[in-house]
VEXTOR-179331 format. One record per residue: x, y, z of N, C-alpha, C in turn; residue in three letters. Coordinates in pm, whole numbers, padded with zeros to 5 digits, always signed. Example, Ala and Ser with C-alpha at 12.3 -4.5 7.8 and 13.67 -1.06 7.14 Angstrom:
BEGIN
+01319-00569+00780+01230-00450+00780+01320-00330+00780ALA +01285-00225+00708+01367-00106+00714+01290+00003+00787SER 
***
This chain:
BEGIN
+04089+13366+07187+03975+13452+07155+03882+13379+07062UNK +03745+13353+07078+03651+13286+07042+03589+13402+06971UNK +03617+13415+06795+03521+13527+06729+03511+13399+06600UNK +03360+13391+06578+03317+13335+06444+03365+13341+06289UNK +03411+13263+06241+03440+13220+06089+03336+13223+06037UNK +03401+13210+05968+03287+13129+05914+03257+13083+05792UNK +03217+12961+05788+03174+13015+05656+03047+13086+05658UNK +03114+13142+05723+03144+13215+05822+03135+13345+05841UNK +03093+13383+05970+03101+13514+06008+03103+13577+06167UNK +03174+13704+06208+03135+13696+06356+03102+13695+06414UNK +03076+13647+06550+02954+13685+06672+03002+13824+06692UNK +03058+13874+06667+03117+14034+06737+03144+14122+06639UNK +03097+14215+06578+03138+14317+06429+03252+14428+06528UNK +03264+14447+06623+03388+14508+06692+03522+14430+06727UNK +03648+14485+06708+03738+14453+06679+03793+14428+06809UNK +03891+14323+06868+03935+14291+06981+04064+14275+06988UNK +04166+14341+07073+04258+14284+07053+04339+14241+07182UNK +04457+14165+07168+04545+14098+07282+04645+14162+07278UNK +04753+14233+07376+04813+14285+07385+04972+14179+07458UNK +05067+14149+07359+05180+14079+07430+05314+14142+07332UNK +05375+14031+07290+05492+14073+07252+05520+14165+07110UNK +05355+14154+07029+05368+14257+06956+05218+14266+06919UNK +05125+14323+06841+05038+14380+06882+04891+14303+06800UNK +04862+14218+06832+04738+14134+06718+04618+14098+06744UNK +04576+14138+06651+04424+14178+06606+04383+14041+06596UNK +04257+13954+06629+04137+13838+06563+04023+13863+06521UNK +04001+13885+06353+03831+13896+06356+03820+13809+06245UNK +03706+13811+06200+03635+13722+06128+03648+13810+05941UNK +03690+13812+05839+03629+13904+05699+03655+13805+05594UNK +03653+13873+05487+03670+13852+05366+03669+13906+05242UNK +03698+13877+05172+03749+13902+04986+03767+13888+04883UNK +03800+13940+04755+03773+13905+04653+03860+13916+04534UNK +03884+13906+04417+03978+13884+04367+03928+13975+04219UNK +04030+14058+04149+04054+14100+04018+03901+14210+04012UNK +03858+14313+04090+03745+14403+04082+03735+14454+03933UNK +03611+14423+03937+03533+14486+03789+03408+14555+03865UNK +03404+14666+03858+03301+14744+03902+03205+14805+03810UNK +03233+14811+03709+03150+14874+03629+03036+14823+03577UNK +02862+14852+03634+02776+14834+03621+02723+14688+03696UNK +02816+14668+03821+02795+14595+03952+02660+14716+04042UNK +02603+14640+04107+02498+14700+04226+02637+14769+04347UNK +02625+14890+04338+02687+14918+04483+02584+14943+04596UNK +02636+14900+04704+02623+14907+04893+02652+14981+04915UNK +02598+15128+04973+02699+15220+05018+02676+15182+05180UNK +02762+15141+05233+02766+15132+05370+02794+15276+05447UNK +02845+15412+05407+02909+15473+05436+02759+15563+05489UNK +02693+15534+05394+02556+15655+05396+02439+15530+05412UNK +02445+15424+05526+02353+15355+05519+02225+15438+05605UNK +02238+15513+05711+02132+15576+05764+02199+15525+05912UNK +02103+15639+06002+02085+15570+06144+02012+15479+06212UNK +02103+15380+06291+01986+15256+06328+01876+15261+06360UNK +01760+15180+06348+01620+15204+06358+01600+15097+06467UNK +01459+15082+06498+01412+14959+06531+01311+14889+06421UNK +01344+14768+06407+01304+14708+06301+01212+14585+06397UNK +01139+14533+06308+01037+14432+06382+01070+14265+06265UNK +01081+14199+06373+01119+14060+06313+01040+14044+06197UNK +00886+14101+06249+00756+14039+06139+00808+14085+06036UNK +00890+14206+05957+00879+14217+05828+00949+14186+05807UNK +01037+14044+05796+01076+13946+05755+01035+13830+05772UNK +00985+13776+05891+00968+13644+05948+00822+13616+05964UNK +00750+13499+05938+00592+13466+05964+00583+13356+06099UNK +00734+13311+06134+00678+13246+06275+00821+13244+06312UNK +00856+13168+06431+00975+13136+06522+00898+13014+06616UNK +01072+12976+06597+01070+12842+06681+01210+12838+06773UNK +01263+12772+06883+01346+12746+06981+01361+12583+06997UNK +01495+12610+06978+01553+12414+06953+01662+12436+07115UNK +01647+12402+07196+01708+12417+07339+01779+12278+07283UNK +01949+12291+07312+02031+12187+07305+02074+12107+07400UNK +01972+11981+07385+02037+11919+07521+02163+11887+07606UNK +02176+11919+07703+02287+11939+07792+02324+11816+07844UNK +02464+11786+07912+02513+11683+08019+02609+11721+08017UNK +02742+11649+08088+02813+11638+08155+02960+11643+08005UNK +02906+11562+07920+02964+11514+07837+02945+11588+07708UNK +02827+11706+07699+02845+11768+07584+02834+11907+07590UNK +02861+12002+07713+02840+12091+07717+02923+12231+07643UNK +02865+12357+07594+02944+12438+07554+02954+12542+07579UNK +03093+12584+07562+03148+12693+07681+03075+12794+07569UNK +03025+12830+07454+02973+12925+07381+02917+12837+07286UNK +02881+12908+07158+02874+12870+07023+02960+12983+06919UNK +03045+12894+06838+03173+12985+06787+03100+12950+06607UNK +03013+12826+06573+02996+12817+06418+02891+12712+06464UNK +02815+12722+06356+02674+12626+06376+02643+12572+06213UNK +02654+12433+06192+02674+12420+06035+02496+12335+06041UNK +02429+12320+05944+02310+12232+05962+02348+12155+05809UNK +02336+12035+05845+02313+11882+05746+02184+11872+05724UNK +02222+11770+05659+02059+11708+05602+01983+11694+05717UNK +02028+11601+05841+02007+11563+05897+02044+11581+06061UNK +02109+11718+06090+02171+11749+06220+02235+11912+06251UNK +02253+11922+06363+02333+12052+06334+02470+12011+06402UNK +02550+12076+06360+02697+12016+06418+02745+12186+06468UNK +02748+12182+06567+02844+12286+06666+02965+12293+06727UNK +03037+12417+06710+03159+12446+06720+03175+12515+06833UNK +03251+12504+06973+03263+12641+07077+03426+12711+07066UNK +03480+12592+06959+03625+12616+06920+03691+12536+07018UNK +03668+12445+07052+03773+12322+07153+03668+12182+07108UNK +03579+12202+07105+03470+12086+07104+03374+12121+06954UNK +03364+12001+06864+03235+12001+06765+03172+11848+06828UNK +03016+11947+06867+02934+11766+06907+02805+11831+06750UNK +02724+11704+06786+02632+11663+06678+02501+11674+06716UNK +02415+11794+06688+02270+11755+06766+02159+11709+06645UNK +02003+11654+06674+01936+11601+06624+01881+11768+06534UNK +01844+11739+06485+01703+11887+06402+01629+11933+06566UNK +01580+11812+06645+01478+11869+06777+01590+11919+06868UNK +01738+11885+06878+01814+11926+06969+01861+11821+07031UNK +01844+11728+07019+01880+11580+07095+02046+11562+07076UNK +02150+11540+07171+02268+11500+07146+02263+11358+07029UNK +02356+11434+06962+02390+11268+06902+02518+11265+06945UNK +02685+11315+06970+02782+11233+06991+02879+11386+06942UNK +03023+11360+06929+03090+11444+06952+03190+11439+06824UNK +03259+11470+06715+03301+11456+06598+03448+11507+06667UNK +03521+11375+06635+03630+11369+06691+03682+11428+06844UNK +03796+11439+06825+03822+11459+07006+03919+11575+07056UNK +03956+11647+07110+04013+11754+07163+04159+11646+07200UNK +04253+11716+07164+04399+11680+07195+04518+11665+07139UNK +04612+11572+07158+04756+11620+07093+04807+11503+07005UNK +04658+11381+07017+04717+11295+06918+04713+11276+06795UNK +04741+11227+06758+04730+11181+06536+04612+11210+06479UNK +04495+11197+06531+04381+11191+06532+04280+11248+06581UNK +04350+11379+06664+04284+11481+06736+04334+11637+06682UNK +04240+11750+06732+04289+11874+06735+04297+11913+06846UNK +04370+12019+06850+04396+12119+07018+04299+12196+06969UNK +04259+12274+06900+04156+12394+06867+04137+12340+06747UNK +03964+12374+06743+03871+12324+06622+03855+12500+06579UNK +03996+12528+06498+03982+12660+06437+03889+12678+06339UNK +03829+12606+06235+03742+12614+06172+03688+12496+06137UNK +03576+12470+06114+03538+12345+06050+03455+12404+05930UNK +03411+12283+05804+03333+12290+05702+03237+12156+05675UNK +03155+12132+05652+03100+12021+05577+03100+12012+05441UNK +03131+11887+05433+03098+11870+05248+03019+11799+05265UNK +02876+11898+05178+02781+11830+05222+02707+11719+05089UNK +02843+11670+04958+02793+11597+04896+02851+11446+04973UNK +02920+11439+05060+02960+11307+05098+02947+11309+05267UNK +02948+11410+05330+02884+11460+05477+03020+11470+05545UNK +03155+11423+05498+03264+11418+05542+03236+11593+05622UNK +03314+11584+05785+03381+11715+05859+03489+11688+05828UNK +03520+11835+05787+03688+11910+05807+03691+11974+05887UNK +03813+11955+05971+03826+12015+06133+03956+12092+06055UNK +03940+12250+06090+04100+12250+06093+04142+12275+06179UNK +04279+12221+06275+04386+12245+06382+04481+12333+06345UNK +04585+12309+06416+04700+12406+06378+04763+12334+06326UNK +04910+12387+06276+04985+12365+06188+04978+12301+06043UNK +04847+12407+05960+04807+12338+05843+04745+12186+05829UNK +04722+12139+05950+04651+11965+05915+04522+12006+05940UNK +04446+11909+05897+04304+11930+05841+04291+11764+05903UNK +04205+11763+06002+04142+11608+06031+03973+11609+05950UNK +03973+11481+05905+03855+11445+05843+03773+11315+05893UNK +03657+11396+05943+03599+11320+06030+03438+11238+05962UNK +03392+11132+05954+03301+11084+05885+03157+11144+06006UNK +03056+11106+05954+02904+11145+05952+02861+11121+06094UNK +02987+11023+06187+02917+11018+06313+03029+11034+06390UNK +03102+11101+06328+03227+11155+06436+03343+11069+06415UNK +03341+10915+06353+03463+10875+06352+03628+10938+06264UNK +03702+10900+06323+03802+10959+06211+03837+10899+06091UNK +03866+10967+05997+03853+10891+05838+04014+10954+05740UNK +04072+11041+05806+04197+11094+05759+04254+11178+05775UNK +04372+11214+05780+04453+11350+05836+04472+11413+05686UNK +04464+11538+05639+04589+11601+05552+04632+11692+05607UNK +04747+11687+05550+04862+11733+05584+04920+11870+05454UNK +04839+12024+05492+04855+12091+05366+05072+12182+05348UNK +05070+12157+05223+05201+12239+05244+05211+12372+05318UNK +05334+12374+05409+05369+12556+05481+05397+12649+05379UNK +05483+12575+05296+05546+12702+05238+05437+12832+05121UNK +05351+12783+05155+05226+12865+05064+05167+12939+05180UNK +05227+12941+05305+05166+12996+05445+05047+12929+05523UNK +05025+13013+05639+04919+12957+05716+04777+12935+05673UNK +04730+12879+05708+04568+12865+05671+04533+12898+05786UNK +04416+12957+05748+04324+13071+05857+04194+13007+05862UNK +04117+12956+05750+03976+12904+05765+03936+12798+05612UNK +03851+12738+05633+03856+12656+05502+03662+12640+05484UNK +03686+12632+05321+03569+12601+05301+03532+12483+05217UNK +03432+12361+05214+03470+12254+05123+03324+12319+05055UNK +03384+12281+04906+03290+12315+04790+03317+12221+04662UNK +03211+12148+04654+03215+12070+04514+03314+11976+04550UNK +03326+11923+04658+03435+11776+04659+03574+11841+04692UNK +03613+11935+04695+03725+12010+04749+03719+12082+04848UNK +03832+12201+04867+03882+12248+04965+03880+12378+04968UNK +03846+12506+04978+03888+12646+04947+03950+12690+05059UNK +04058+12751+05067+04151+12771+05193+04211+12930+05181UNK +04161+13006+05291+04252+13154+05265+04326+13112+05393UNK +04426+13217+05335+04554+13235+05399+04629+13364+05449UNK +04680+13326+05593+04718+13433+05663+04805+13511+05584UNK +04794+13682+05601+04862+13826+05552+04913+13888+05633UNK +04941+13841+05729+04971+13951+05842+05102+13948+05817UNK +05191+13947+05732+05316+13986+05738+05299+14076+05580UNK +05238+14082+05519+05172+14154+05381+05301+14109+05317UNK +05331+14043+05286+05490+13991+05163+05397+13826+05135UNK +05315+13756+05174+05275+13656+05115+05250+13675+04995UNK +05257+13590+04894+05220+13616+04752+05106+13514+04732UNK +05021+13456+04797+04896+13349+04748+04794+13437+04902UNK +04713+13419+04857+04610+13472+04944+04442+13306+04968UNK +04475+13212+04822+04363+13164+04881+04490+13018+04785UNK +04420+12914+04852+04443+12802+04810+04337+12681+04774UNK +04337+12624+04648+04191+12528+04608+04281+12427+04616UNK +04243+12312+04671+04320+12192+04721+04198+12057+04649UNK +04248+11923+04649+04130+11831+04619+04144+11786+04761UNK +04017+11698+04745+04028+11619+04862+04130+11564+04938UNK +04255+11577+04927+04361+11433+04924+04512+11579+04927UNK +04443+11694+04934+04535+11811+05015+04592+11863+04905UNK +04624+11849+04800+04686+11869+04698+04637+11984+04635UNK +04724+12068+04573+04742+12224+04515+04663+12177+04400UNK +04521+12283+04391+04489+12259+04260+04514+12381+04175UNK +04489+12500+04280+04520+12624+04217+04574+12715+04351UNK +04639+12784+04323+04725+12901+04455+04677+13011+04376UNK +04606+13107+04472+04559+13249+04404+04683+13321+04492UNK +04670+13455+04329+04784+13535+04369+04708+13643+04502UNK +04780+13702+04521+04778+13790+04687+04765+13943+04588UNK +04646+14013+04559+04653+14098+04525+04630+14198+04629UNK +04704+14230+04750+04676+14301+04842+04810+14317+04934UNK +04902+14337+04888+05044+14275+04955+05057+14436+05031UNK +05115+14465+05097+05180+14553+05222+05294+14532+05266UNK +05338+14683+05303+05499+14714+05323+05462+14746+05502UNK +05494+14667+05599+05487+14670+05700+05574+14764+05771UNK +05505+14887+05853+05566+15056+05884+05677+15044+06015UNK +05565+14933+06088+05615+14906+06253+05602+14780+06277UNK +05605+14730+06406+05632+14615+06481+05516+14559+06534UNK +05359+14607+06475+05229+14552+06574+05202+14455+06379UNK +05190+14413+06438+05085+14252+06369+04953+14247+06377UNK +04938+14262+06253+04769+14247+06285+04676+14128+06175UNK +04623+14015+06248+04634+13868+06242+04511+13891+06222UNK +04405+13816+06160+04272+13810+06102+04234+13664+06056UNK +04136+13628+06165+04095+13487+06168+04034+13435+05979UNK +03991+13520+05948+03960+13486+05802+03954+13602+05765UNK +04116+13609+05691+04121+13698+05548+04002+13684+05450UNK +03937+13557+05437+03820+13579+05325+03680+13504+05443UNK +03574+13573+05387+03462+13490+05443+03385+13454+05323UNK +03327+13337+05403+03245+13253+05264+03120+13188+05319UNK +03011+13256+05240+02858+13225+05233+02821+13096+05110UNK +02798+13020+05151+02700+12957+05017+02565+12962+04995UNK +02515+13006+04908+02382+13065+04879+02337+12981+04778UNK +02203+12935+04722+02150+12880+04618+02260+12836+04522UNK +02310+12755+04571+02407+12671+04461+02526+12702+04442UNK +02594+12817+04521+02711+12866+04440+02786+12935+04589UNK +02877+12932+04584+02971+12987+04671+03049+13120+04663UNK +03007+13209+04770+03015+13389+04734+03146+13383+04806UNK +03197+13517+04817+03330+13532+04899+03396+13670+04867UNK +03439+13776+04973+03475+13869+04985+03569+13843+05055UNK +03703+13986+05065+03829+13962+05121+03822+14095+05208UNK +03924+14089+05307+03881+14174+05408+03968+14340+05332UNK +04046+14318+05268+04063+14448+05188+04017+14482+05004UNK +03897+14376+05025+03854+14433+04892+03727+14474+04888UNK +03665+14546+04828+03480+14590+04822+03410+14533+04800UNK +03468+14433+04714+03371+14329+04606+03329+14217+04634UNK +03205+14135+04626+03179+14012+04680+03183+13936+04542UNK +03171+13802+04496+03241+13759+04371+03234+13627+04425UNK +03163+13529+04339+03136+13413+04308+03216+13364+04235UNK +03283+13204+04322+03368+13144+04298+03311+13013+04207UNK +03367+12980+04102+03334+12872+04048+03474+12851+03955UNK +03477+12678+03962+03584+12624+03863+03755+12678+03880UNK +03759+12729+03985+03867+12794+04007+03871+12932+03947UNK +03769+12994+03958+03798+13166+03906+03659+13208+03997UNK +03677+13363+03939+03581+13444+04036+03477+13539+03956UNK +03392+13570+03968+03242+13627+03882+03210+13714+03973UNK +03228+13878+03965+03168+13977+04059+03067+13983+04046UNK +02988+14033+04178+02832+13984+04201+02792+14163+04250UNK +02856+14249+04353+02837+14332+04377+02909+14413+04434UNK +02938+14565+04459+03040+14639+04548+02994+14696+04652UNK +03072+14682+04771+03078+14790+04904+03104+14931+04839UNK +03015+15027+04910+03080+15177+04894+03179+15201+05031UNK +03281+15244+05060+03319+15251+05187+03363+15367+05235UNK +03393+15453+05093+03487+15593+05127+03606+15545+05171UNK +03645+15706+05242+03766+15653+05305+03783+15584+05414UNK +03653+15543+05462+03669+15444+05623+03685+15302+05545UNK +03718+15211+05412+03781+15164+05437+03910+15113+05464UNK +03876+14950+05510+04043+14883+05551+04148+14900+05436UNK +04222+14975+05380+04308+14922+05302+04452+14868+05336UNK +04488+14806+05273+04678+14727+05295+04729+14815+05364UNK +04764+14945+05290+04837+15046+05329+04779+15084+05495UNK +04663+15079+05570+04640+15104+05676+04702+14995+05794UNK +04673+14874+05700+04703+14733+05814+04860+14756+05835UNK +04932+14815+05697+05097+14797+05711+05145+14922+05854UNK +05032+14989+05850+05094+15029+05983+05013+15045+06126UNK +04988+14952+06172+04969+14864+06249+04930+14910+06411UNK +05021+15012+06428+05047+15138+06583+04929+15193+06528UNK +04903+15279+06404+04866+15381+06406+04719+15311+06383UNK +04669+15218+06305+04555+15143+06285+04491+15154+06454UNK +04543+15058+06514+04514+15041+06669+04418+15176+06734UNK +04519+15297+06713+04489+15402+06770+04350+15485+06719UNK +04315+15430+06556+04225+15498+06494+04104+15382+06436UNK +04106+15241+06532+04018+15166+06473+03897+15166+06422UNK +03852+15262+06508+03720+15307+06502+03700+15403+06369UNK +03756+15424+06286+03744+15518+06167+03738+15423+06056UNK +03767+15293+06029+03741+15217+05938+03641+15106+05969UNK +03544+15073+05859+03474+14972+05827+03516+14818+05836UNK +03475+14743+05937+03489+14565+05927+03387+14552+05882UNK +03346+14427+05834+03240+14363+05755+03228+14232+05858UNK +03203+14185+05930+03197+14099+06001+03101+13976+05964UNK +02987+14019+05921+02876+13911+05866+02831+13947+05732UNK +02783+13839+05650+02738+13870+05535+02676+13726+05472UNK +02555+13755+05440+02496+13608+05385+02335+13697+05282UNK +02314+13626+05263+02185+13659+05164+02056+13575+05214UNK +01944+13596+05168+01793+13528+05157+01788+13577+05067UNK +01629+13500+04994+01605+13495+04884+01589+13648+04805UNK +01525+13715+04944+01526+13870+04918+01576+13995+04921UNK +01674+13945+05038+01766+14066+05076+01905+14017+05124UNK +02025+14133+05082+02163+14079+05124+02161+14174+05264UNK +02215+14061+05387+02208+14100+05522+02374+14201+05544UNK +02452+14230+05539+02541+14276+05609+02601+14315+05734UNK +02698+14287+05866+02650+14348+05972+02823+14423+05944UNK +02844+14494+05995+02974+14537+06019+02998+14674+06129UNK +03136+14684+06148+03159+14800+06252+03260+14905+06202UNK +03204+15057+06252+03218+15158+06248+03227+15231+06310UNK +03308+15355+06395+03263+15427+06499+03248+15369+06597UNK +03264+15255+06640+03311+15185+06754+03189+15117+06766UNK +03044+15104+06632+02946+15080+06670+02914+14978+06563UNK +02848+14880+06597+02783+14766+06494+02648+14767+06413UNK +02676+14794+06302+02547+14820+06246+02559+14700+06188UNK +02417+14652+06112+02327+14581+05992+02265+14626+05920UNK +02300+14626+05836+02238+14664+05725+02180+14579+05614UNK +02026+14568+05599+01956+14513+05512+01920+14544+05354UNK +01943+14493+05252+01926+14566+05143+01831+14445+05058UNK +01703+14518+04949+01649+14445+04887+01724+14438+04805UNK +01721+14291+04718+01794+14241+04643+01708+14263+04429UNK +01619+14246+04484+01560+14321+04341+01438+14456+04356UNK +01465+14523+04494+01375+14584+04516+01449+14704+04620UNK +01364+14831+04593+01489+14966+04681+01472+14936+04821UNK +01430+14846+04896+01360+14808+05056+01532+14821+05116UNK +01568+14894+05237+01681+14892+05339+01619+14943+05433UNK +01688+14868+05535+01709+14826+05657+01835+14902+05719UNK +01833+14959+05843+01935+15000+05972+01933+14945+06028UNK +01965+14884+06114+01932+14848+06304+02085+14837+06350UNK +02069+14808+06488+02203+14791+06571+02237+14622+06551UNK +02384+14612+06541+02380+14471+06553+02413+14421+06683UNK +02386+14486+06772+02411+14363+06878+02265+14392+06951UNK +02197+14499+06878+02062+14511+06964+01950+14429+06895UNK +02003+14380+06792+01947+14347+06689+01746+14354+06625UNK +01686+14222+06569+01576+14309+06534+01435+14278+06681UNK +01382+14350+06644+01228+14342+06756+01167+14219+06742UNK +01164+14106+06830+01104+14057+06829+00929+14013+06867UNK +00819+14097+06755+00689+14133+06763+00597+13991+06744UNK +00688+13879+06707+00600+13764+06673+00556+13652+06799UNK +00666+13684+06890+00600+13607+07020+00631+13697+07147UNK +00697+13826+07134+00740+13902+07273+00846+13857+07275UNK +00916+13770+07224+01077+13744+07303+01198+13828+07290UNK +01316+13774+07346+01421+13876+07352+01436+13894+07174UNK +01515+14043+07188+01524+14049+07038+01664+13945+06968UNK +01563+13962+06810+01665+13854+06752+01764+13940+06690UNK +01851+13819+06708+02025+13859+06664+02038+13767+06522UNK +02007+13775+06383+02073+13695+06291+02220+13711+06276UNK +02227+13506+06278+02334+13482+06227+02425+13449+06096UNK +02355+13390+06041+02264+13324+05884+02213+13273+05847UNK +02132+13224+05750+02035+13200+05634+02089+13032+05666UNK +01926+12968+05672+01946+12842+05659+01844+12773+05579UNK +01864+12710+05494+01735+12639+05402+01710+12512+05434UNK +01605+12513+05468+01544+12350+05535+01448+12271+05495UNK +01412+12178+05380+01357+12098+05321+01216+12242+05217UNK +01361+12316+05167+01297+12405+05076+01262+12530+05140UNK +01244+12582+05281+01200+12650+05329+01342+12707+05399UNK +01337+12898+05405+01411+12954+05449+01398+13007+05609UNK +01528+13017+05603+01503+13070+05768+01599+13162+05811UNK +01607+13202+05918+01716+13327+05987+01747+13282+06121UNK +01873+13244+06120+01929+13127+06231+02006+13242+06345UNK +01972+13254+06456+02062+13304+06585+02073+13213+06689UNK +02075+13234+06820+02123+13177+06939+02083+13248+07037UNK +02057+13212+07174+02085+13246+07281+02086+13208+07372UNK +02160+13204+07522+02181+13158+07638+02041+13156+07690UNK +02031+13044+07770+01930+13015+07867+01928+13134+07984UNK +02060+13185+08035+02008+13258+08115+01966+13409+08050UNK +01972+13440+07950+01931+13566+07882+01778+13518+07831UNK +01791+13417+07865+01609+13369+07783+01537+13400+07911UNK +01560+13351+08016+01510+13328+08124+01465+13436+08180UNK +01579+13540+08170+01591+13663+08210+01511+13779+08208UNK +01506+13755+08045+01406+13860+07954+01268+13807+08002UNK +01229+13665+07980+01102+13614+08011+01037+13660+08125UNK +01140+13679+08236+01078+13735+08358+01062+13920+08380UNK +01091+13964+08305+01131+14108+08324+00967+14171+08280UNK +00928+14282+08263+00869+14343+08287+00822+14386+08088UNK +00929+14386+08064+00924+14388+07911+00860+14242+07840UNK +00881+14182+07906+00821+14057+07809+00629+14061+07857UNK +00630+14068+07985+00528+14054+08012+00410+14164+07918UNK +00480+14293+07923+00404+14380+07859+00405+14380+07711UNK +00477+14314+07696+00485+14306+07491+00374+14210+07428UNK +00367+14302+07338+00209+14252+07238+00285+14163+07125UNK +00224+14011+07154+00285+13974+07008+00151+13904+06913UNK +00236+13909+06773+00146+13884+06679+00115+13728+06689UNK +00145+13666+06762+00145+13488+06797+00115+13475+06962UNK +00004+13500+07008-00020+13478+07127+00046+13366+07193UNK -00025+13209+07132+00014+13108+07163+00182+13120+07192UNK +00251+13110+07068+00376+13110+07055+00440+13196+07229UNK +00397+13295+07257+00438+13368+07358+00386+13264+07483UNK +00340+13237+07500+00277+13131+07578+00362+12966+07595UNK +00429+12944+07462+00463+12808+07480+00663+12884+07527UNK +00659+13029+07478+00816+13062+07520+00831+13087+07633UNK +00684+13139+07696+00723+13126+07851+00737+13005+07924UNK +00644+12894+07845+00705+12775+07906+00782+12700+07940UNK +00885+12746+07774+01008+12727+07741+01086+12773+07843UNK +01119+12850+07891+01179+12951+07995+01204+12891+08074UNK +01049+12846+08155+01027+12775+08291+01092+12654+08314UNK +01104+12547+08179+01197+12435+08192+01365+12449+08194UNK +01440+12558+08134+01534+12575+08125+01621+12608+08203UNK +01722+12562+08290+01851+12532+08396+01920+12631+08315UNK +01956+12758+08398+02038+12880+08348+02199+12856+08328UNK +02221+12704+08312+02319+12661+08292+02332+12576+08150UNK +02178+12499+08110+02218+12440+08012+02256+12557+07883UNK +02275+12381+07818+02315+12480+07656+02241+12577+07576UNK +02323+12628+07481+02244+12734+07453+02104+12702+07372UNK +02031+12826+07350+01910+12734+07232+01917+12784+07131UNK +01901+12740+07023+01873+12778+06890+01759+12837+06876UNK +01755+12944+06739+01629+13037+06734+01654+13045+06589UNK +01495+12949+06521+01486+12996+06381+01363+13078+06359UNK +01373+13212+06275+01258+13236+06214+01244+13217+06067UNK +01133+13207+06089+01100+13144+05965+01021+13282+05853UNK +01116+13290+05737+01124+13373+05673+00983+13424+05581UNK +00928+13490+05540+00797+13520+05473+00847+13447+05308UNK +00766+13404+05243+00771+13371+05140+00771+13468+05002UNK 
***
């Protein structure tokens, strides 16, 4: 199952599950450690309103489309994580990370799919450290391949089991931040800070432990998700409210979820049958990142995906659907889906995706033709865009570019 990390977050705020020898859940969340609430900003997600339609423009002053060049040799079965460098974007479909230019141009493929010393079977998560450009791939069984700036390989670590599985990793400040699988709720470390070179710098305690009722398992691609924003690295846990900035090995609360009783707590995951049957009554948090002005949220409820926008020094919120996501009024195109916040030689942006044949699609339909946009031209060069695009190549990238 291909659902987004991230540092992550999901392509999907609805919950999926596989049904075999006992009963497990994959999504994307995260968490936080030691809650101090008192005189934190609360989110009430519970009473956010009903979805609206929202228009790209009151956020965005233009958009652009980076179509990823295709062949034989770099194609992707999706997009599962999209990281941007100084100098590239590096993409994940979760079997394959290749390397494209800023315009979309292939550059090459960062390491290799397989079973040797030097390969992964699944590119479960990757991170950049982006003070030395080193990729961290993580595979299974706790190894971490480290791949240099043009894909070559540069080192394996090898993290200890007995502190449990690792689920997703984030590199920050020359290290490692690592949460760790709960699905048996008796783990006692929930996140692990490692140096470069794999080594325990700090094991956080598991303040979320569970007495497991029945026999369904319920497995969560990232117990914590992690945004980095203007300098500093945020992070929420999938059974806590609180989002909380990590530095030096400790944590600084930043703000709280309201959730009521729809949220996830331990005590719900420990029983596992009955969760299944009532998923739809609790809150996932699936995405979460910030701009300069507003914290984005997307999560699911009621079997339905909302987003929710909130001003960050100002009362301005936002509804919409998240998979219908916002109106795109600036060139007519299909509507945008944010994924997250990307800053690019000082300038912000709101990063999504979409398939060529959903570009193609919309372009020809009846709706595009009739939609008024605030960028004539722009509508003009996307239909062109359209016209060149093989409903097979890769997907394209979609930045808007944020109002100042």
């Amino acid at each position: 199952m291909k659902l987004c990390t991230s540092n992550q977050y999901l392509l999907s705020v609805s919950s999926k599950a596989l049904l075999f020898f006992s009963l497990v859940v994959f999504i994307g969340f995260t968490s936080c450690k030691k809650e101090q609430k008192n005189s934190l900003r609360t989110i009430d997600l519970v009473h956010a309103g009903k979805a609206q339609k929202v228009n790209l423009s009151q956020f965005a002053s233009g958009i652009s489309y980076i179509p990823l060049s295709t062949s034989k040799t770099n194609l992707l079965n999706s997009i599962f994580n999209v990281v941007r460098t100084q100098d590239s974007y590096i993409i994940s479909d979760f079997q394959h990370l290749f390397q494209f230019s800023p315009d979309g141009q292939f550059q090459g493929e960062i390491g290799h799919k397989g079973k040797g010393p030097r390969e992964f079977i699944y590119a479960n998560d990757f991170s950049v450290d982006q003070s030395t450009g080193l990729i961290n791939v993580l595979g299974s069984k706790n190894i971490i391949q480290v791949y240099g700036k043009k894909g070559e390989w540069v080192k394996t670590i090898k993290i200890d089991k007995s502190y449990g599985f690792i689920m997703a990793i984030q590199c920050w400040k020359g290290n490692l931040l690592c949460s760790l699988d709960n699905s048996s709720g008796d783990n006692p470390y929930e996140l692990l800070w490692l140096n470069s070179a794999g080594n325990v710098i700090k094991a956080f305690k598991n303040d979320y432990t569970f007495k497991k009722e029945d026999s369904a398992v319920l497995v969560f691609m990232n117990e914590f998700l992690f945004y980095p924003y203007d300098g500093k690295l945020e992070i929420k846990g999938i059974h806590s409210d609180t989002v909380q900035t990590f530095h030096d090995g400790g944590f600084t609360p930043r703000f709280v979820f309201e959730q009521g009783q729809e949220k996830f707590t331990p005590e719900v995951r420990g029983s596992g049958k009955s969760y299944m049957n009532n998923s739809g009554d609790y809150i996932f948090i699936g995405q979460l990142f910030e701009t300069s002005n507003y914290l984005w949220t997307a999560y699911g409820l009621h079997q339905e995906g909302h987003f929710f926008v909130v001003g960050k020094d100002s009362d301005k919120q936002f509804s919409f659907d998240a998979k219908t996501g916002l109106t795109d009024d600036l060139d007519g195109g299909p509507n945008f889906i944010p994924k997250r916040e990307l800053t690019i030689d000082g300038q912000e942006y709101l990063l999504g995706w979409i398939t060529p044949l959903e570009l193609k699609t919309y372009v020809s339909s009846d709706d595009f033709s009739h939609a008024k946009a605030l960028l004539p031209e722009k509508k003009r060069q996307l239909e062109a865009l359209a016209d060149r695009l093989n409903e097979n190549d890769n997907p394209v990238l979609v930045l808007a570019r944020l109002k100042d």
